[in-house]
N, C-alpha and C positions, 0 to 999 in steps of 0.2 A: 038960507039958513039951515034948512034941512038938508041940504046936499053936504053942506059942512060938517054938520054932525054926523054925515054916514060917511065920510072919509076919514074922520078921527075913529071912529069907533074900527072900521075895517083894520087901521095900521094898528089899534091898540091891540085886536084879535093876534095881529100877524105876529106882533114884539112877544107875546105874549104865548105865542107858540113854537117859540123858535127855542128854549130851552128845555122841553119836552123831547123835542125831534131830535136835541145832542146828548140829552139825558138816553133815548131808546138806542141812538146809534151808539154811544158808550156801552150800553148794556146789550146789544147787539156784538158786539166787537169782543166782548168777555165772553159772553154764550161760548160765540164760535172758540174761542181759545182753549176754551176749557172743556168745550167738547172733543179739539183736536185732542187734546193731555188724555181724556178720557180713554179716548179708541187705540191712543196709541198705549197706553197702561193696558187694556184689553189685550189688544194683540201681542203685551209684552208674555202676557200669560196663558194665552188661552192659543197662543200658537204650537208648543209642544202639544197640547190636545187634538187642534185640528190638523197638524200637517199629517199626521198618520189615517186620522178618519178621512181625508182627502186624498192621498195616495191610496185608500183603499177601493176609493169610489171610482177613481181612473181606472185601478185596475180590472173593474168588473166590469165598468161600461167597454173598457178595451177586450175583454174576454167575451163580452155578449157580442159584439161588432162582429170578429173573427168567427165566432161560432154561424152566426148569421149568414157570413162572407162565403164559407162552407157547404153552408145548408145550400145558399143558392148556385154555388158552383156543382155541387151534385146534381142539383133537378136540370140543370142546363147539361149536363156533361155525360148524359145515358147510354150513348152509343162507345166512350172512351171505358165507361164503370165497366159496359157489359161484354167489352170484348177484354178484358182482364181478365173476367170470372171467365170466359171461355176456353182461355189457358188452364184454367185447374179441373176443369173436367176430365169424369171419367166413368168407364161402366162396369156395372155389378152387378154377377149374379145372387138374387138371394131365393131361397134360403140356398144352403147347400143341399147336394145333391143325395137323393135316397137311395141307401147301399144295402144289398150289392148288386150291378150293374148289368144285366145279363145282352144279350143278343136276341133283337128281335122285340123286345118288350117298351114300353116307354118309356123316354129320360124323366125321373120325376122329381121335387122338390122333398126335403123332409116330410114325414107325417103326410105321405101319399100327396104332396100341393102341386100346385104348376107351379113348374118353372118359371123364374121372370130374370126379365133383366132392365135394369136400374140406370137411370146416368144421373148422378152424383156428382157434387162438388169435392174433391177433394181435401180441400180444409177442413169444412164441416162435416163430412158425412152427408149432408142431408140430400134429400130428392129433389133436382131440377123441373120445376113443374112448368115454367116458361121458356120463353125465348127459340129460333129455331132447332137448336139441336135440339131440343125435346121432343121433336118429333122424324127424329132422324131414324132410316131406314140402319138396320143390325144383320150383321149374320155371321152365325152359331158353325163353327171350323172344330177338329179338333188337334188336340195339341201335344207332342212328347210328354209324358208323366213327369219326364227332369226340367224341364223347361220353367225356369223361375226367377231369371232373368237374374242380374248381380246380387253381390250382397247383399241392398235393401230392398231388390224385390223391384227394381225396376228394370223396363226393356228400353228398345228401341223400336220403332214399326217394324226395321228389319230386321231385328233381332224375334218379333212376332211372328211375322210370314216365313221365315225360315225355320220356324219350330213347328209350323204345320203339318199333320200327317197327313199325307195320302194312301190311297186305297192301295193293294196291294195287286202287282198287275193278272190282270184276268179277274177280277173281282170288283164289287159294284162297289160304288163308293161309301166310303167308311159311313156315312150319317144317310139315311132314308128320310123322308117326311119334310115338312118345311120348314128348312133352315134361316128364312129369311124373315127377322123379326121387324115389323113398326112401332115405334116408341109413340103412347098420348098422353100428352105430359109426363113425359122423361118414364114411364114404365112401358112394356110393351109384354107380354104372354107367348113364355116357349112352345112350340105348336105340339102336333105328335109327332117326334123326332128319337129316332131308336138306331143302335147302335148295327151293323152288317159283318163285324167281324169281331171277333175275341181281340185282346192285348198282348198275347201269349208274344208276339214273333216282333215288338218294336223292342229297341235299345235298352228302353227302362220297362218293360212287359205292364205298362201301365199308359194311360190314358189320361187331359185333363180336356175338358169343354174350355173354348174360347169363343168371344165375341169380339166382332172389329165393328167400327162404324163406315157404311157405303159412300156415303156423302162426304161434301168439299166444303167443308164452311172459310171459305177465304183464305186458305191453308194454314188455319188451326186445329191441331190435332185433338181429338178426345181418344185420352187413352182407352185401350182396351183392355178387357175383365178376362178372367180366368180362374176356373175354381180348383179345388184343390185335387191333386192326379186320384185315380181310384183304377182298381183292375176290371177290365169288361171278361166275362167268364160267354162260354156258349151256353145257349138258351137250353140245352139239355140240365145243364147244373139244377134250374132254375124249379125242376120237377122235385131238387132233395132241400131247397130255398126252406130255411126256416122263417115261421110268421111273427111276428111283431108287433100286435099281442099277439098270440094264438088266439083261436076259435074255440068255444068250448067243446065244436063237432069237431074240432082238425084230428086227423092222428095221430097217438099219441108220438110218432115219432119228429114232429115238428116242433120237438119240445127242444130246448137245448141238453148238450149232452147225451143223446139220446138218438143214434146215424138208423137210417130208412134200413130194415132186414139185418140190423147189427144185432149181437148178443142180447144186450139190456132189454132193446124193442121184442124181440123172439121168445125173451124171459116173461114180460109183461104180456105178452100174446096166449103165451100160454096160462097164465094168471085170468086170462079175459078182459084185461085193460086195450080195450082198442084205441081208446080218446083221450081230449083233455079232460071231459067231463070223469070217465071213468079214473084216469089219473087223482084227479084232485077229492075226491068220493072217497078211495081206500085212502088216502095219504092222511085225512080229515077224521076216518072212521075205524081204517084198521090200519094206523100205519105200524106196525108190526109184522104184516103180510107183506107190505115196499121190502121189509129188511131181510123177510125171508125168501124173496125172489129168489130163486137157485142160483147160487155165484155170487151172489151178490155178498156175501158173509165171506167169502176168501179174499175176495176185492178188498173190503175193510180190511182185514186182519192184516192184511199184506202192508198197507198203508198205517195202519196203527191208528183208526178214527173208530168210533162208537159207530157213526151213522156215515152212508155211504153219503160220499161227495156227486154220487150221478143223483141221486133221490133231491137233494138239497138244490143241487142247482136246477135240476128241470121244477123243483116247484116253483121256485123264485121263477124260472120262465114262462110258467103257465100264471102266475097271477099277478106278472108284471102287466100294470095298463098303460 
């Protein structure tokens, strides 16, 4: 009897569930429908928004890829980068050279410096501080005063080596001292290197310094430097050398304007101006005694000036620093 009643009761649970289960799959079957209507309204609209925010996003992710692709072909690729840059080398002297040039005396930089020489990248300017040629062996040649190679100032090596001077025969060679620089990290320090003969007797009676490099980097050339020509005088000149500044003890004839046992100097002599010091004292205290130097007043007159032009410029050269 009881088994009875639990089989009716079970079938009446089961009848009784079965239009629930077609009621949800109906409301199932609409969901989905009307979800599809949804998304596809969405994307009716919202796709002019996204297809350009999404082409922007390819394009950056495709631009960070390639930058990446880059970066990593550079750190693998050191030996292809740095023999590139070894093509654009080249060597310089800085500063220029301190004039005027005599025989016998040392070759020096501006403002009394050593001498250096540079190896340079060419593009940039700047100083090669690594890699082998930075410490490649230099030596200091000198070179025709016209030697400037074409138009833009470029040679050839044999266009270089064939602009070299040599010594004149029976006479020591043109450069004394050690010509032979080492570069650490790309600079290396002109030694004491001086000059054995005047300019007087080459083609252009002028003179320029050059440097080549000794060494073979796998037959890449680094250019060579070359400063600008200047005239080498004999080291007698070098005794009437004006100073730059003067000394306030120098002579007064180391002034500009102003030649070693000329008039002006022999005028001032007799006046008792021996120096710069005594120079710059009357010109300060009694410059009316400068104008009345003997001569010095037909000098003007001649010239049609108030104040003589020898007075004006040796002061400018005594108190130029």
């Amino acid at each position: 009897m009881s088994q009875k009643r639990q089989q009716e009761d079970g079938k009446a649970r089961a009848e009784s569930s079965r239009p629930d289960d077609k009621r949800r799959k109906r409301r199932s079957f609409k969901n989905v429908v009307l979800e599809v209507m949804n998304m596809r309204k969405v994307q009716r609209y919202m796709e002019p928004v996204l297809e350009p925010l999404i082409r922007q996003v390819v394009k950056e992710e495709v631009e960070l890829a390639i930058k990446k692709y880059l970066i990593h072909m550079k750190r693998h690729s050191g030996k292809e980068l740095h023999s590139t840059e070894s093509r654009s080398l080249q060597l310089q002297f800085i500063p220029k050279i301190s004039l005027p040039v005599f025989t016998g005396t040392r070759i020096e930089g501006e403002d009394c410096s050593t001498l250096k020489v540079a190896l340079v990248d060419a593009l940039t300017g700047e100083v090669v501080y690594s890699g082998p040629e930075s410490s490649a062996k230099v030596e200091i040649v000198v070179l025709e005063g016209d030697f400037d190679g074409d138009e833009g100032g470029n040679w050839t090596l044999e266009d270089f080596n064939n602009n070299i001077v040599r010594e004149r025969e029976g006479k020591k060679p043109l450069l004394t001292g050690d010509a032979c620089v080492s570069l650490k990290e790309g600079i290396g320090l002109v030694g004491e290197i001086s000059f054995t003969d005047n300019s007087s007797w080459t083609r252009s009676r002028k003179f320029s310094l050059g440097a080549r490099v000794l060494d073979n980097f796998d037959g890449v050339r680094v250019r060579e430097a070359k400063t600008e020509s200047f005239i080498v005088r004999d080291h007698r000149g070098e005794l009437y050398k004006k100073h730059h500044p003067p000394s306030l003890l120098d002579e007064v004839w180391r002034l500009e304007k102003i030649g070693k046992d000329g008039a002006f100097h022999k005028r001032l002599n007799r006046e008792k101006i021996y120096t710069v010091k005594d120079f710059l004292t009357v010109f300060f205290i009694e410059p009316t005694r400068l104008k009345n130097v003997d001569g010095l007043q037909d000098i003007d007159k001649e010239k049609g000036k108030e104040s003589s032009p020898f007075i004006v410029q040796s002061y400018r050269s005594a108190t130029k620093s």
